[in-house]
N, C-alpha and C positions, 0 to 999 in steps of 0.2 A: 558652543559644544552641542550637539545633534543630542535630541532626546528620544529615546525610545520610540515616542510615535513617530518622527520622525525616520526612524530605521524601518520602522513597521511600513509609512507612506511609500518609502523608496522599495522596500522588498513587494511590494504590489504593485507597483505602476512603473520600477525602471526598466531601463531598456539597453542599457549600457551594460558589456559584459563584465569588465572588470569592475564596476562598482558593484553587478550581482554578487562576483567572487569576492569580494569585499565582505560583504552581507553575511555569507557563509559562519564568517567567526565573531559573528555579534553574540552578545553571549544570552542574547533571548530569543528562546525556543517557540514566540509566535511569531517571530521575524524569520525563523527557521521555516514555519510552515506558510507564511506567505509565500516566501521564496519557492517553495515546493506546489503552490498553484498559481502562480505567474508563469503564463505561458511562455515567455520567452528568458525565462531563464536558459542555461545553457547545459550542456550536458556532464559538461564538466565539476559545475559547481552542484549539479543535483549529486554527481558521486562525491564532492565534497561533502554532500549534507547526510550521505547515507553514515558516515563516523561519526558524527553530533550526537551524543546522548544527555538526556534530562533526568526525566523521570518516565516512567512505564507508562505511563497515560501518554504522555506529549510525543516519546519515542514511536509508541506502536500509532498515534495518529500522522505521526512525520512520515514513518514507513508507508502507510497508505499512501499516502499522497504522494512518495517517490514514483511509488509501482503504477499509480494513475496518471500520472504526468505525459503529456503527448510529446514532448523530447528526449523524455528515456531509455537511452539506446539501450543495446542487449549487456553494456559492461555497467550500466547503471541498474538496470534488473536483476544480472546478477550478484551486486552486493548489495541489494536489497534483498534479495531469496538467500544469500548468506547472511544478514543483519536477521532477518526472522526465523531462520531455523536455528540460530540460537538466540534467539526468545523464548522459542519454545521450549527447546531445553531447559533455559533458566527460571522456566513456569510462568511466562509472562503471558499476553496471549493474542500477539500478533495478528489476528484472525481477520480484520480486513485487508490487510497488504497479504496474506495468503490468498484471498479469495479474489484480489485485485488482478494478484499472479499470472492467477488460473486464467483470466480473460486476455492476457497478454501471448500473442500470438509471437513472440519475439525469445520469449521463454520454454524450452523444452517441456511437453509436457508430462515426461515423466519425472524431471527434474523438480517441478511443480509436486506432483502427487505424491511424492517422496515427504514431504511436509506431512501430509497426512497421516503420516508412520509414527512420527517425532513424540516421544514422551507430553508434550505437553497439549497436543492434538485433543481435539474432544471427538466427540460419536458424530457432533452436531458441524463441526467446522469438516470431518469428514462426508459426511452428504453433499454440503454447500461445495465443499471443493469436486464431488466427481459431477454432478449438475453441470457445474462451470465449466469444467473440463467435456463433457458430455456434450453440450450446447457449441463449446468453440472446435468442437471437431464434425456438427453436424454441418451439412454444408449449406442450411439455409442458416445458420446461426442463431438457431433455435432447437431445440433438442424436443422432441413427442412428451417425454417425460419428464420436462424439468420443473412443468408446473404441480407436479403430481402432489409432491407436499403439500401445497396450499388446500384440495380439497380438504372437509373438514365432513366427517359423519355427524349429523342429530343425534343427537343423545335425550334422551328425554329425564329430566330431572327428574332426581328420585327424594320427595318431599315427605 
């Protein structure tokens, strides 16, 4: 009987599609996220993996990792950007596979900045997403102002 690290060695290193699709309904959610950074997983089973839920920690790191995946066609991005807009809703806070989103050129980007609207949206996952959006619409893929936040004024402590 296969143990856990086991599931874990095979969702990193296999290669074989149906043993991925296999992998999908192991009921451990860091077998879930290997799957989700194995390159060759397939795109099938990463939409399998966008129904998998755990816990709020392990889901919103899985979502990232869907929306990051280099085999994530557009039917896997978008039940990834519907897996996170109701996150948001449900006050979770999805905020890297939003900001993943945004760099995905496969994704609509008003479709994307819609997210930014969402009840559970902050001020701060709002900047990060028009940045990202900003940057992948420039067409050196870099935006004049995306680094602008990072400057930081001196302040002279007041002692």
């Amino acid at each position: 009987m296969p143990t856990p690290a086991d599931h874990l060695a095979l969702a990193r290193t296999g290669s074989d599609v149906r043993l991925l699709r296999q992998l999908v309904y192991c009921p451990y959610p860091f077998v879930w996220q290997a799957l989700a950074t194995n390159p060759r997983t397939p795109p099938v089973a990463l939409l399998e993996l966008c129904a998998r839920r755990d816990n709020v920690w392990s889901d919103n790191g899985l979502l990232r990792l869907l929306a990051e995946h280099p085999r994530a066609d557009r039917v896997v991005l978008r039940a990834v950007l519907e897996a996170t807009a109701a996150g948001l809703v449900r006050g979770e806070r999805p905020y890297g596979a939003v900001l993943a989103l945004a760099e995905r050129g496969e994704v609509d980007a008003d479709e994307v900045r819609r997210l930014g609207s969402l009840p559970g949206a902050s001020a701060r996952l709002r900047r990060g997403l028009a940045r990202r959006l900003a940057s992948r619409a420039c067409p050196t893929g870099r935006h004049p102002e995306a680094d602008r936040w990072r400057r930081r004024i001196a302040v002279p402590c007041a002692s």
